[in-house]
DRENZA-774702 format. One record per residue: residue in three letters; x, y, z of N, C-alpha, C in turn. Coordinates in Angstrom, 3 decimals. Last residue first. Layout:
{atom 'ALA',{X,Y,Z},{X,Y,Z},{X,Y,Z}},
...
END
This chain:
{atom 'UNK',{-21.745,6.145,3.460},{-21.310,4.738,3.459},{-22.081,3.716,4.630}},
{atom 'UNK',{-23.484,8.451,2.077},{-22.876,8.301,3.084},{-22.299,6.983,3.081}},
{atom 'UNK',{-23.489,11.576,-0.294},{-23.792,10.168,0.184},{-22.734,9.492,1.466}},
{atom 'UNK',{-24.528,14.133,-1.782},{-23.875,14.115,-0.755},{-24.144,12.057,-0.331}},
{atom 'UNK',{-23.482,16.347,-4.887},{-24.407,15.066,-4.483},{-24.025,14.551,-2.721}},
{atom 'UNK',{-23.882,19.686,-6.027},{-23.370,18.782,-4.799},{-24.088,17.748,-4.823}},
{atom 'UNK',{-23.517,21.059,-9.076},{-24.502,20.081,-8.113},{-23.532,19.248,-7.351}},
{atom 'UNK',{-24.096,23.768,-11.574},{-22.823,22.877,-10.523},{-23.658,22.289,-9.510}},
{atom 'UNK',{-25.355,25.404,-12.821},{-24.272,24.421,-13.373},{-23.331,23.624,-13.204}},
{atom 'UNK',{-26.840,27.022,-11.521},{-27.610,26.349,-12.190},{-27.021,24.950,-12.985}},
{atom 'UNK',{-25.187,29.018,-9.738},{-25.010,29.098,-11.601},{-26.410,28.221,-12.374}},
{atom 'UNK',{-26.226,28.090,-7.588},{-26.953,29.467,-7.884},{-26.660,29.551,-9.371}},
{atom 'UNK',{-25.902,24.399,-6.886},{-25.653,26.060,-7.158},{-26.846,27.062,-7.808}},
{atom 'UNK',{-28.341,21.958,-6.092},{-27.758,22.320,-7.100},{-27.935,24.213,-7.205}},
{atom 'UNK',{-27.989,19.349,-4.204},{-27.892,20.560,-3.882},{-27.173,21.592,-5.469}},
{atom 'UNK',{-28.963,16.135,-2.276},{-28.248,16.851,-3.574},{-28.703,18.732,-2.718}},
{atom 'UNK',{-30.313,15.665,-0.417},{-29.133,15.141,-0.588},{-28.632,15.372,-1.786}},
{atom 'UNK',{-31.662,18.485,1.656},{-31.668,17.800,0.345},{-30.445,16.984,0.322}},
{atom 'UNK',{-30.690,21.279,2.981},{-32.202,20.586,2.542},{-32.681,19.630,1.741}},
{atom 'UNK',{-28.620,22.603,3.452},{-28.982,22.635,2.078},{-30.624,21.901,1.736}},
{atom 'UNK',{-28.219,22.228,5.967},{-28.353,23.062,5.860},{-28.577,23.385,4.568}},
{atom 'UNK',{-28.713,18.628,6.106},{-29.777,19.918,6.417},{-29.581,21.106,6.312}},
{atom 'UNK',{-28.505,16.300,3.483},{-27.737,17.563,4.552},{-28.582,18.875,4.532}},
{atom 'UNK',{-29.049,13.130,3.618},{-29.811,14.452,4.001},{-29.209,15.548,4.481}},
{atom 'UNK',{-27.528,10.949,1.732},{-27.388,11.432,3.011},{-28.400,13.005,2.868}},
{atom 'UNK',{-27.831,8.179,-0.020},{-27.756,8.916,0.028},{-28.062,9.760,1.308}},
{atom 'UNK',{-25.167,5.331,0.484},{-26.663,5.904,0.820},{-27.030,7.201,0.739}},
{atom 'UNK',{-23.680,3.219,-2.071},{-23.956,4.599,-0.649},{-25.066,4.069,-0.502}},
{atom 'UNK',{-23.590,1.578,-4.243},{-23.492,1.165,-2.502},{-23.517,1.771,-1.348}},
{atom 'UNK',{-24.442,3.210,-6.262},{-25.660,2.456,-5.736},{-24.978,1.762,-4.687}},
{atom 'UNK',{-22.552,3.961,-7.458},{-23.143,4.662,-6.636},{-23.734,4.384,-5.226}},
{atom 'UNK',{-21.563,2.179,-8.987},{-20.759,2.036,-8.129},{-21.548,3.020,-6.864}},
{atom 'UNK',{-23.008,2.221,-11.339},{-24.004,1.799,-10.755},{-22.826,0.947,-8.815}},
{atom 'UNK',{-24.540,4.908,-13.179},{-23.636,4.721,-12.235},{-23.551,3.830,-11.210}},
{atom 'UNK',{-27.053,6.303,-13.074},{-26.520,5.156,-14.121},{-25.312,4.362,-13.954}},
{atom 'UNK',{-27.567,8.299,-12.703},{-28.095,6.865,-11.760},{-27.624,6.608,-12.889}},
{atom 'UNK',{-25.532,10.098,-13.403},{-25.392,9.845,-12.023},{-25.876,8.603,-11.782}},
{atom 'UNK',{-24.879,9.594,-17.164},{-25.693,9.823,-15.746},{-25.496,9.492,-14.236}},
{atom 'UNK',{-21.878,10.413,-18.079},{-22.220,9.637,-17.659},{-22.874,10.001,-16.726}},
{atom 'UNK',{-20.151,12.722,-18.388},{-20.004,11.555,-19.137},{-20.705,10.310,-19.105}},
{atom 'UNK',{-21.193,15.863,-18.490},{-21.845,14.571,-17.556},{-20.998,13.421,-19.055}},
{atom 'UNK',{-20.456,18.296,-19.443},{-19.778,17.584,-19.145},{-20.400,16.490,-18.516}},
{atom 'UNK',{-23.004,18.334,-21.767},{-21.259,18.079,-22.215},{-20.279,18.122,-21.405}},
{atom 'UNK',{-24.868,19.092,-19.872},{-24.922,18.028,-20.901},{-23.120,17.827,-21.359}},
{atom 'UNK',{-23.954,19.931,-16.930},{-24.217,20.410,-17.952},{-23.896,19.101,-19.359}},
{atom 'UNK',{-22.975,19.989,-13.824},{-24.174,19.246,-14.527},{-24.631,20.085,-16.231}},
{atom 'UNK',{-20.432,19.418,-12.709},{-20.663,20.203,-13.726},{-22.290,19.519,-14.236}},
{atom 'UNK',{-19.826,18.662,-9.270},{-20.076,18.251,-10.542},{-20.669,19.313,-11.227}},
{atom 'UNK',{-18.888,16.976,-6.245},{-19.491,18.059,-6.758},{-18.856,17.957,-8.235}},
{atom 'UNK',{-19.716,14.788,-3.775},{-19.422,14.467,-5.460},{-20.092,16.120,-5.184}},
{atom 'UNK',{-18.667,13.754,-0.685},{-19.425,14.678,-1.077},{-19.005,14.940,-2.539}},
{atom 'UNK',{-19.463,11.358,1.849},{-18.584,11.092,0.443},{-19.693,12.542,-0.154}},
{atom 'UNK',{-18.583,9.773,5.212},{-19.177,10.753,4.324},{-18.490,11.113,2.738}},
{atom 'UNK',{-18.778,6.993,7.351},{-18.263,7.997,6.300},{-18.963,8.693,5.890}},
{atom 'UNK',{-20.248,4.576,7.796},{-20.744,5.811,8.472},{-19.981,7.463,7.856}},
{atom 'UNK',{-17.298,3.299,7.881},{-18.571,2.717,7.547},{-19.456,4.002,8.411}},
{atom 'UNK',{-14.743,5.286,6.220},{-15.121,4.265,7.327},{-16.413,4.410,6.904}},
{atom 'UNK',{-13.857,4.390,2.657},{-14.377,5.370,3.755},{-14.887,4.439,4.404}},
{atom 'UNK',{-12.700,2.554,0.299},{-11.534,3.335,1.448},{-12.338,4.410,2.406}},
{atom 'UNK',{-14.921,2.165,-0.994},{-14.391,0.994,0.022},{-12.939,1.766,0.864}},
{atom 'UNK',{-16.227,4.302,-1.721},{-16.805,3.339,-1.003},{-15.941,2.286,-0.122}},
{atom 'UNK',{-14.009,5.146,-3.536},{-14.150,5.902,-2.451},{-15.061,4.976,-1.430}},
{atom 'UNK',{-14.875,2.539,-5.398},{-12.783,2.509,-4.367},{-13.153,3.681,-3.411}},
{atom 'UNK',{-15.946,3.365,-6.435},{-16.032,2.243,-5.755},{-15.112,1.863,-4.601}},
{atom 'UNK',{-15.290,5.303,-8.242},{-16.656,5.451,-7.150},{-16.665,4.733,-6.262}},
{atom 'UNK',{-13.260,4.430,-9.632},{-13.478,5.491,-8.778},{-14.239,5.696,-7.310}},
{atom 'UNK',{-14.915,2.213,-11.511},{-13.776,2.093,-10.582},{-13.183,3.222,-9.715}},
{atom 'UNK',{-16.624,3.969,-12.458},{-17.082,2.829,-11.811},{-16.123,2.643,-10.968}},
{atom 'UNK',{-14.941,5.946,-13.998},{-15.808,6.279,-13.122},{-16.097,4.973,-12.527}},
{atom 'UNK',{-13.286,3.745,-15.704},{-12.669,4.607,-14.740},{-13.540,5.302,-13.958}},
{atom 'UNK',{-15.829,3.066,-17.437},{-14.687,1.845,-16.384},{-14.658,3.476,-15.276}},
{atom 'UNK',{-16.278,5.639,-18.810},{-17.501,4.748,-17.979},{-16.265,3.805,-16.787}},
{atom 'UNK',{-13.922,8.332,-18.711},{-14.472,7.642,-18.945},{-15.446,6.260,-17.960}},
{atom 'UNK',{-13.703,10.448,-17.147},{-14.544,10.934,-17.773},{-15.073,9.621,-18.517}},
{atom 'UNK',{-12.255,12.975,-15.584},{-12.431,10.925,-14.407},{-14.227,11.178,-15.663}},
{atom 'UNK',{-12.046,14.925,-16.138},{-10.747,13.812,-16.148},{-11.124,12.813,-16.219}},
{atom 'UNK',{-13.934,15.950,-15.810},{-13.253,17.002,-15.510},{-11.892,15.809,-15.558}},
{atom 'UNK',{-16.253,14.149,-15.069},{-16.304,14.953,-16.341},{-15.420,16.053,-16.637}},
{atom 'UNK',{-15.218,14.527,-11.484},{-16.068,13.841,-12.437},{-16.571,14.716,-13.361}},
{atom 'UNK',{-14.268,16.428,-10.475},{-13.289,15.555,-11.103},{-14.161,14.614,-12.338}},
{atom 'UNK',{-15.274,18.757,-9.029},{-14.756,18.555,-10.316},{-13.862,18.043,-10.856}},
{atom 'UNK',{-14.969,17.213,-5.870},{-15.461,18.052,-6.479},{-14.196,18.712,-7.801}},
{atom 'UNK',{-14.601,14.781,-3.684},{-14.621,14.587,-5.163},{-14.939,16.028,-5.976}},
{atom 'UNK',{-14.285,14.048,-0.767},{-14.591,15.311,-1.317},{-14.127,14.642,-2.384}},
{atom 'UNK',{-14.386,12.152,2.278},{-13.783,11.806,0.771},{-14.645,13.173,0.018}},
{atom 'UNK',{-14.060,11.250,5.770},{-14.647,12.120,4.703},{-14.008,12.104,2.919}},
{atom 'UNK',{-12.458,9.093,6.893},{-13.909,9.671,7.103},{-14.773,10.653,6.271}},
{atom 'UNK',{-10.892,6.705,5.766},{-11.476,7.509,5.179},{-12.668,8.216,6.001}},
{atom 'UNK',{-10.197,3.553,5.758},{-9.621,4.946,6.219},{-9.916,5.908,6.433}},
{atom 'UNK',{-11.637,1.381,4.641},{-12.421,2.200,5.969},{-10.840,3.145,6.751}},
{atom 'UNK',{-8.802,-0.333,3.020},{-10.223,-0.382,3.085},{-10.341,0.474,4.526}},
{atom 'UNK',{-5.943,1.649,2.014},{-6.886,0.927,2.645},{-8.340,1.219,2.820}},
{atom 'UNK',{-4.685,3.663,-0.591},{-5.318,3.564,0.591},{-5.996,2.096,1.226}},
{atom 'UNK',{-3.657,3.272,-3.222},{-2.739,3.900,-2.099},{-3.351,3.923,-0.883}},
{atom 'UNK',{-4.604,1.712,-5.600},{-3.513,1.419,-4.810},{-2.524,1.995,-3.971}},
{atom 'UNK',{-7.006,2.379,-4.778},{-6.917,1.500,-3.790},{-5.692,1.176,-4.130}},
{atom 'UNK',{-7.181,5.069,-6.645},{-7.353,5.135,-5.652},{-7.049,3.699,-4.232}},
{atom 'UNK',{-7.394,4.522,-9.427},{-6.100,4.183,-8.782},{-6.246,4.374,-7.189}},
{atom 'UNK',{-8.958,6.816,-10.284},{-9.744,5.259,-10.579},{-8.720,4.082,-9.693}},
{atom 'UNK',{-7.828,9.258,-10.151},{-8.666,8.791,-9.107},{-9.197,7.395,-9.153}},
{atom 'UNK',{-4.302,8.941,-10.866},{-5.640,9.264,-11.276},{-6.518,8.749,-10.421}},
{atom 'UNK',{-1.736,10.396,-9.448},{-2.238,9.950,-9.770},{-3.835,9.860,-10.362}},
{atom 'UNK',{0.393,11.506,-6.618},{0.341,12.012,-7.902},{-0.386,10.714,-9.009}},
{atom 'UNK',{-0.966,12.004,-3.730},{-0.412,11.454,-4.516},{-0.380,11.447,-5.898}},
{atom 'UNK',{0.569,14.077,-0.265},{0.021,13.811,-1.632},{0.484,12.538,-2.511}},
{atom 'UNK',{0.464,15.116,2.453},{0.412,14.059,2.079},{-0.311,13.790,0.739}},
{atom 'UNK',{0.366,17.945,2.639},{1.808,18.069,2.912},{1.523,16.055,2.456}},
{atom 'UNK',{-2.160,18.768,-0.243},{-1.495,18.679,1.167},{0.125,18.496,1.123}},
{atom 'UNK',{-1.263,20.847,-3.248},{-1.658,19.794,-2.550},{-1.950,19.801,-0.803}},
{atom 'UNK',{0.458,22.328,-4.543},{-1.101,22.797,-4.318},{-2.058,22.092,-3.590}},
{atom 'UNK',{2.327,20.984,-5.615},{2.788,22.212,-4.618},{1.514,22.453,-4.531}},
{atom 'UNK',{1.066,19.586,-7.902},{1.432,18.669,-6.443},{1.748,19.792,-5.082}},
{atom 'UNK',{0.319,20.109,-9.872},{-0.419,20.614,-9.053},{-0.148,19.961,-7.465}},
{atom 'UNK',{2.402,18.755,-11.694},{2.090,20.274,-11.303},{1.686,20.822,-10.417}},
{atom 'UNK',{1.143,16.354,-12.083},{2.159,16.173,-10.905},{2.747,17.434,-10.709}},
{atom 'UNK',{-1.745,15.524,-12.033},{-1.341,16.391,-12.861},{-0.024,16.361,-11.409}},
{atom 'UNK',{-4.112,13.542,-10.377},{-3.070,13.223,-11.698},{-2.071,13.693,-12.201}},
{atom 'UNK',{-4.588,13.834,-7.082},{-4.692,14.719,-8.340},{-3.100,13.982,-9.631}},
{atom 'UNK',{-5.239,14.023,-3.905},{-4.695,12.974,-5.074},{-5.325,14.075,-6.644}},
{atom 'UNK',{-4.264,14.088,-0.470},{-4.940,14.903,-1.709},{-4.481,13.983,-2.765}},
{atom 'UNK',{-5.195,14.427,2.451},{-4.576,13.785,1.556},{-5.432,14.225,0.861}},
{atom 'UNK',{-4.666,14.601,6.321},{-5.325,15.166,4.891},{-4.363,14.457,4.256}},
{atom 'UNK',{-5.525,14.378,9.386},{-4.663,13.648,8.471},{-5.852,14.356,6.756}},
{atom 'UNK',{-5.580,17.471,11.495},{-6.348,15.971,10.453},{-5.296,15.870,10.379}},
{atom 'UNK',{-4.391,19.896,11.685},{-4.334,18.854,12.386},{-5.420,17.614,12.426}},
{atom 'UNK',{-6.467,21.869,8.898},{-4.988,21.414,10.367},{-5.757,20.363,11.415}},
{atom 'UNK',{-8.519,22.086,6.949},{-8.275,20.689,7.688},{-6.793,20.687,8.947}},
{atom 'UNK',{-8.098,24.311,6.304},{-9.685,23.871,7.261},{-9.146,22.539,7.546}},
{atom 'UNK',{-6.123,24.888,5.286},{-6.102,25.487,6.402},{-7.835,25.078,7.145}},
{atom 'UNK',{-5.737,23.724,2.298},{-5.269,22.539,3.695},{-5.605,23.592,5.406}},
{atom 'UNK',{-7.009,25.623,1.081},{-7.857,24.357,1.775},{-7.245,23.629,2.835}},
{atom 'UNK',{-5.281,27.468,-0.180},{-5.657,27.341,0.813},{-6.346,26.301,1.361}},
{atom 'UNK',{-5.586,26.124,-3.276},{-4.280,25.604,-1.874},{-4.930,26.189,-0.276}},
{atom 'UNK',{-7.510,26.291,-4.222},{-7.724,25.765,-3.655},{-6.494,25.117,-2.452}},
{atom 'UNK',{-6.220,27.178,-6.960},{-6.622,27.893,-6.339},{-7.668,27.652,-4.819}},
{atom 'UNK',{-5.093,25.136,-8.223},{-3.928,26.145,-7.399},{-5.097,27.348,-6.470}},
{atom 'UNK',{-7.146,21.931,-7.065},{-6.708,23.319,-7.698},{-5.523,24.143,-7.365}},
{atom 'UNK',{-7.022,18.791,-6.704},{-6.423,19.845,-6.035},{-6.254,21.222,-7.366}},
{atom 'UNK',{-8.785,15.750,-6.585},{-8.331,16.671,-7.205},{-7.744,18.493,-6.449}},
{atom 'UNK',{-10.032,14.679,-3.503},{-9.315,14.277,-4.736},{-9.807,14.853,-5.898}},
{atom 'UNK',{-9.138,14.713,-0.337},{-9.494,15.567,-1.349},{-9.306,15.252,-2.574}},
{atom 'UNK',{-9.322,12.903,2.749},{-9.158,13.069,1.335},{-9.832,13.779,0.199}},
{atom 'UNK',{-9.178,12.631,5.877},{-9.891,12.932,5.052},{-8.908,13.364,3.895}},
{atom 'UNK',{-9.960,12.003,9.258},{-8.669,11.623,8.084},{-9.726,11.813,7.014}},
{atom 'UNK',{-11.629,12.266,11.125},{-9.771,12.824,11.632},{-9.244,12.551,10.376}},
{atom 'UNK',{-14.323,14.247,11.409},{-13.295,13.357,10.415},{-12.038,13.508,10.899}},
{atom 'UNK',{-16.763,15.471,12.538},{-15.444,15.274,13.488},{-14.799,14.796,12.685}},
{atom 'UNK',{-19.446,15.658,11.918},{-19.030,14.720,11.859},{-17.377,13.923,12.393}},
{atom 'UNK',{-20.193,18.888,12.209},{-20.990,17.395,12.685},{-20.532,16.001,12.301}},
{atom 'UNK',{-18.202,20.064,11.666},{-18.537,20.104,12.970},{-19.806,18.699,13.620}},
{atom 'UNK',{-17.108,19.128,9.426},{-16.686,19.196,10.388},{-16.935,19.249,11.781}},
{atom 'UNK',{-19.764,19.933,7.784},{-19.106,18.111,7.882},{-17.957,18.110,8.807}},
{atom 'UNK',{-19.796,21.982,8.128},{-20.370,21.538,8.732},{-20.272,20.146,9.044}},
{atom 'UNK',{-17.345,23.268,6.656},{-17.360,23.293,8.154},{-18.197,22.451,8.983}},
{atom 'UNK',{-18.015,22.030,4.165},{-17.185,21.588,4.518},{-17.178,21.950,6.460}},
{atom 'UNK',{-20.580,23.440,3.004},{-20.147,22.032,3.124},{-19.136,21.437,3.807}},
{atom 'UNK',{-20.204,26.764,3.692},{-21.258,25.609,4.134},{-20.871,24.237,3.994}},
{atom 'UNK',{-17.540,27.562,3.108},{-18.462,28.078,3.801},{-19.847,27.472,4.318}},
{atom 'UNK',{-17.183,25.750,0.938},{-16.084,26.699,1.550},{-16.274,26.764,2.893}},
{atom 'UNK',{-19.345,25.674,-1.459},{-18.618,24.244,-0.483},{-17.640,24.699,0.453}},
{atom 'UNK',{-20.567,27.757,-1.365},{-21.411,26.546,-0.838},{-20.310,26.099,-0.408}},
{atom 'UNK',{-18.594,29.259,-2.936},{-19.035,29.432,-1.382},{-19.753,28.479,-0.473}},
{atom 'UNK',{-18.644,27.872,-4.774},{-17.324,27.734,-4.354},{-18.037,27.887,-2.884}},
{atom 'UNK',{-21.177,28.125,-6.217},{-20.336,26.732,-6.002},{-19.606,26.910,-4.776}},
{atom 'UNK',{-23.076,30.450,-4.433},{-22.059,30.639,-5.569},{-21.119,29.068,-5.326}},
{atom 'UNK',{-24.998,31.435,-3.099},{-24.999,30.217,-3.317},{-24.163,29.979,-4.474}},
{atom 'UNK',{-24.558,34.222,-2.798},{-24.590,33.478,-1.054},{-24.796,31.948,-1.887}},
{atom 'UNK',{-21.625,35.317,-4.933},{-23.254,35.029,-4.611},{-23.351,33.648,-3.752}},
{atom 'UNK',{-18.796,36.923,-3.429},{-19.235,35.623,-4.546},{-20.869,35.603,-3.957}},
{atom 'UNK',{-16.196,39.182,-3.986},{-17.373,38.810,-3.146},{-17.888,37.607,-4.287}},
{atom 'UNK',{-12.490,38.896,-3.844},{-13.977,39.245,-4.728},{-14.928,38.923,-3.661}},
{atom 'UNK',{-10.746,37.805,-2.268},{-10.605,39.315,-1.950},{-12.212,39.388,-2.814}},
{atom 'UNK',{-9.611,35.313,-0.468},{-10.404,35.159,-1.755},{-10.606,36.613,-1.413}},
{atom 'UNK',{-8.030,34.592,1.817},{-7.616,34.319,0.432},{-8.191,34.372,-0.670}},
{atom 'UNK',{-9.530,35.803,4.404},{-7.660,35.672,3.562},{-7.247,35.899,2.815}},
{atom 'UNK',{-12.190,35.010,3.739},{-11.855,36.126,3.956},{-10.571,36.379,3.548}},
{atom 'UNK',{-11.338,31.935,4.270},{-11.950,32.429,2.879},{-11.579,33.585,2.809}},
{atom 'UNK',{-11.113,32.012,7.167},{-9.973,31.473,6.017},{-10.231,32.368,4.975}},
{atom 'UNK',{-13.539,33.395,7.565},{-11.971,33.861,8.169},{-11.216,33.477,7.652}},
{atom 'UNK',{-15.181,31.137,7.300},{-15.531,32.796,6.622},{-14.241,33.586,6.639}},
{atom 'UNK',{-14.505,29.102,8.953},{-14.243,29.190,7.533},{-13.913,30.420,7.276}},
{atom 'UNK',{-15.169,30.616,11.323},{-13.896,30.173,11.166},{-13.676,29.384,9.787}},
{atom 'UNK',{-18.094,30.389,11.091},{-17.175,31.391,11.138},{-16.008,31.601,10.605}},
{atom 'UNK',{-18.820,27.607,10.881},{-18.830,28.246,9.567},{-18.137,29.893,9.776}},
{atom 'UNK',{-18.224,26.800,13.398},{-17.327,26.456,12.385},{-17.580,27.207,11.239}},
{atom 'UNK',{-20.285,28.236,14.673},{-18.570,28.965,14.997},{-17.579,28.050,14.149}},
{atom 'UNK',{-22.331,27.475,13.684},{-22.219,28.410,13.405},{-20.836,28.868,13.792}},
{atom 'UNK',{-22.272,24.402,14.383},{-22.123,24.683,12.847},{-22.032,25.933,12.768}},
{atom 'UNK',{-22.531,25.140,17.086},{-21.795,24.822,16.791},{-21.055,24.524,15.425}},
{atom 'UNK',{-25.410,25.499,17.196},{-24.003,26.976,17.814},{-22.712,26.516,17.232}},
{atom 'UNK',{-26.831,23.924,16.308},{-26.381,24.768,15.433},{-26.038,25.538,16.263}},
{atom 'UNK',{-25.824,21.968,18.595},{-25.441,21.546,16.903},{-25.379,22.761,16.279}},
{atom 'UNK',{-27.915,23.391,20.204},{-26.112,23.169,20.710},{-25.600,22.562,19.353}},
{atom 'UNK',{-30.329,22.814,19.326},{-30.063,24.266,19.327},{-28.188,24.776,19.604}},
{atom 'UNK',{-30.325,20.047,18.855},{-30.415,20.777,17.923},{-30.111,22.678,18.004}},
{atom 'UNK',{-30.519,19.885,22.023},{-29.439,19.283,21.399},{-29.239,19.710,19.835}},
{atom 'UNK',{-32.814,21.124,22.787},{-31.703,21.489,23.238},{-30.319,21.071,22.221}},
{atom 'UNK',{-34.860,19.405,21.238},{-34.220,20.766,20.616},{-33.336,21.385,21.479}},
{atom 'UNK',{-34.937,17.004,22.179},{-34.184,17.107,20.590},{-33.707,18.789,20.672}},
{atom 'UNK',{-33.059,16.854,25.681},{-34.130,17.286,24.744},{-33.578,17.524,23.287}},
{atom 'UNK',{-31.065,13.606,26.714},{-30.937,15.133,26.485},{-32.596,15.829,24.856}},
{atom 'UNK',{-30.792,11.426,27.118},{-31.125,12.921,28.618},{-31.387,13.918,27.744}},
{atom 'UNK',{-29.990,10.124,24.886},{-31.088,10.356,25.138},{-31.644,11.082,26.736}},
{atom 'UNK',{-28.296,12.214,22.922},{-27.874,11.519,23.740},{-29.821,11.613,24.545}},
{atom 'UNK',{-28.676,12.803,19.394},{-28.214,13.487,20.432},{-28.581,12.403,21.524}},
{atom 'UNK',{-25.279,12.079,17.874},{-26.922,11.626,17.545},{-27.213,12.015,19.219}},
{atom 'UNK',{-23.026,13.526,14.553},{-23.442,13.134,16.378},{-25.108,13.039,16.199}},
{atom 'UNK',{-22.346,11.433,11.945},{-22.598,12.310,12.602},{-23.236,12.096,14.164}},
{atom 'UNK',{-19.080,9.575,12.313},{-20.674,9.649,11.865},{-21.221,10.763,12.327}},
{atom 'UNK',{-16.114,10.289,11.918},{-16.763,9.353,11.270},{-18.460,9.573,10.635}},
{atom 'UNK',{-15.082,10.349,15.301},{-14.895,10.843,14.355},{-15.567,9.802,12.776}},
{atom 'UNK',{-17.743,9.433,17.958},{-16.260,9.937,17.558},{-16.176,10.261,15.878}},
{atom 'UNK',{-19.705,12.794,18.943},{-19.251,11.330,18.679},{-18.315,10.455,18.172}},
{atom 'UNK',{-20.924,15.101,20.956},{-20.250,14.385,19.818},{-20.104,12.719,20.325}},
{atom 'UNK',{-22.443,17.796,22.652},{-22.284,16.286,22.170},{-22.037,16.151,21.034}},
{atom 'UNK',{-20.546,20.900,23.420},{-21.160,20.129,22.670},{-21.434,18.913,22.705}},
{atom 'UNK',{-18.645,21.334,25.403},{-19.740,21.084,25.983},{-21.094,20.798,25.378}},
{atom 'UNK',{-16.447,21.358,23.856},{-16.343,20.440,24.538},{-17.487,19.937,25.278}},
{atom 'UNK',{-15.127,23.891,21.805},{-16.757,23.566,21.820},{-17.254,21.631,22.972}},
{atom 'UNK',{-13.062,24.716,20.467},{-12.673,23.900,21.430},{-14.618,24.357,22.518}},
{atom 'UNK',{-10.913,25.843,17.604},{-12.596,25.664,18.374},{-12.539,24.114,19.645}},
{atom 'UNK',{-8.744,25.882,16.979},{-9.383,26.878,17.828},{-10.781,26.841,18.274}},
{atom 'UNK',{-8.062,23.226,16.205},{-7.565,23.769,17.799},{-8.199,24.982,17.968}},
{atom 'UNK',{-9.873,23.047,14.069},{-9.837,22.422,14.980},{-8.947,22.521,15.989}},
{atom 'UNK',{-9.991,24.954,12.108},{-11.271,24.558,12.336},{-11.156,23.598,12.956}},
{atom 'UNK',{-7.019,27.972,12.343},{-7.497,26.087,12.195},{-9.055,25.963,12.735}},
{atom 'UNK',{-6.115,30.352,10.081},{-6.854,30.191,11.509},{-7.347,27.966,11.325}},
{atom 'UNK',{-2.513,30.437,9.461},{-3.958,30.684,9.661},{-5.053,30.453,10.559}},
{atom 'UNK',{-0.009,30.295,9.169},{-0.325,31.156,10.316},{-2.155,31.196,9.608}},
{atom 'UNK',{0.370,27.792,8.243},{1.285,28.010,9.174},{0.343,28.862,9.917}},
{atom 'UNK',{-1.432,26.317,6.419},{-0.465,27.636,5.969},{0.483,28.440,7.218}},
{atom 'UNK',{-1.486,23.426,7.694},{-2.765,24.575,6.816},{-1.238,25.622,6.566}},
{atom 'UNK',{-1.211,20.843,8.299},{-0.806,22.473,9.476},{-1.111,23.377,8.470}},
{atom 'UNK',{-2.053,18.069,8.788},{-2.292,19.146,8.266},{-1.655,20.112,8.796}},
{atom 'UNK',{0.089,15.363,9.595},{-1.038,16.225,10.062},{-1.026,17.430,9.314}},
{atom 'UNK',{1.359,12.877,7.854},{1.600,13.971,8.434},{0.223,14.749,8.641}},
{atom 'UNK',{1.670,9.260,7.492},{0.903,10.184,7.099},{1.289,11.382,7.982}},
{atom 'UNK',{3.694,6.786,6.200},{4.276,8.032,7.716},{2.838,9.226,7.195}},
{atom 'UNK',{2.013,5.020,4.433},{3.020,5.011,5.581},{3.369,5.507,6.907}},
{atom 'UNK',{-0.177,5.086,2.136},{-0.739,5.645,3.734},{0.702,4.636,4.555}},
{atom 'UNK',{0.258,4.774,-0.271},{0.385,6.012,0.050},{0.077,5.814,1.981}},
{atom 'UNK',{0.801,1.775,-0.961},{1.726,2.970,-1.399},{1.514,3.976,-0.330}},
{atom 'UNK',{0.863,-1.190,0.000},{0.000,0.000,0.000},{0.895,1.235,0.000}},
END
């Protein structure tokens, strides 16, 4: 198994703000890292729903503060990027705790990212061996259909896919074999978030048609309302599934 040896902890950009030593929310219920928290039965639904969202709200802060950093334009409140920046990702943090999580594909303009994950285990995989300085500090230079020959089965608490599919990972095999391999390298209760070009010329291939899909489950994320979630462009769709 190639990639998971000496894995290194995130440390994001040295001096930024982290979405896990600075929040130190202890009097929240959780659970361990993996599934989302389920509230404890002493405890009232809406106490425990009202302590979840204090707590999706000082992670989505402490995004807003990364982002703030490194992105100077303003973007529309359902603009791709912001969805997943600012809403998808803090909250899968705060409600799901992931100590090890994988990004597969890496923009240059997405280097900041390793600063929401400090002190995780992060990993990034992207084909283009350019984009390797854009990576985590644990990268692998490869295509996503290759995925099991660097990880083990139930590593994985969280797995992010956004614009890979129809963006490389274009033919039928190589999607099947993709999809399948994120299924089998996320722990059981994992989380797996596909973001995608939904536009006829890039879908290489219908979602249900897909039939590596079909071993999730699809997952209900409540601050979007839906286990999908399609942008303000009209041209980009979060799918969200769980293991």
């Amino acid at each position: 198994m190639a990639g998971i040896q000496n894995p290194k902890p995130s440390t994001g950009a040295g001096d930024g703000v982290s979405l896990t030593s600075t929040l130190r929310l202890s009097w929240i219920p959780r659970t361990a890292g993996g599934n989302e928290h389920s509230p404890p039965t002493d405890l009232s639904r809406f106490a425990f729903g009202a302590r979840a969202w204090v707590r999706d709200a000082c992670y989505r802060y402490l995004a807003w503060k990364i982002v703030r950093k490194h992105v100077a334009h303003k973007r529309h409140k359902y603009d791709d990027r912001r969805v997943l920046e600012q809403i998808i990702i803090p909250v899968i943090l705060s409600r799901f705790e992931p100590r090890t999580v994988l990004e597969v594909g890496r923009e240059p303009y997405e280097a900041f990212y390793n600063e929401f994950f400090t002190d995780r285990e992060l990993w990034t995989i992207d084909w283009d061996a350019a984009r390797r300085r854009f990576g985590a500090e644990n990268h692998v230079v490869d295509d996503a259909a290759n995925l099991r020959d660097y990880f083990p089965e139930g590593h994985f608490d969280f797995v992010l896919m956004n614009g890979v599919f129809g963006w490389g990972l274009n033919r039928r095999e190589a999607i099947e074999k993709a999809f399948a391999a994120v299924h089998t390298i996320l722990t059981p209760g994992g989380i797996f978030v596909l973001g995608w070009n939904d536009t006829p010329a890039l879908v290489p291939v219908p979602l249900d048609q897909v039939q590596a899909l079909r071993l999730f489950r699809p997952y209900f994320f409540r601050p979007l309302k839906g286990t999908s979630f399609k942008c303000s462009t009209h041209e980009h769709t979060y799918n969200f599934f769980v293991k």
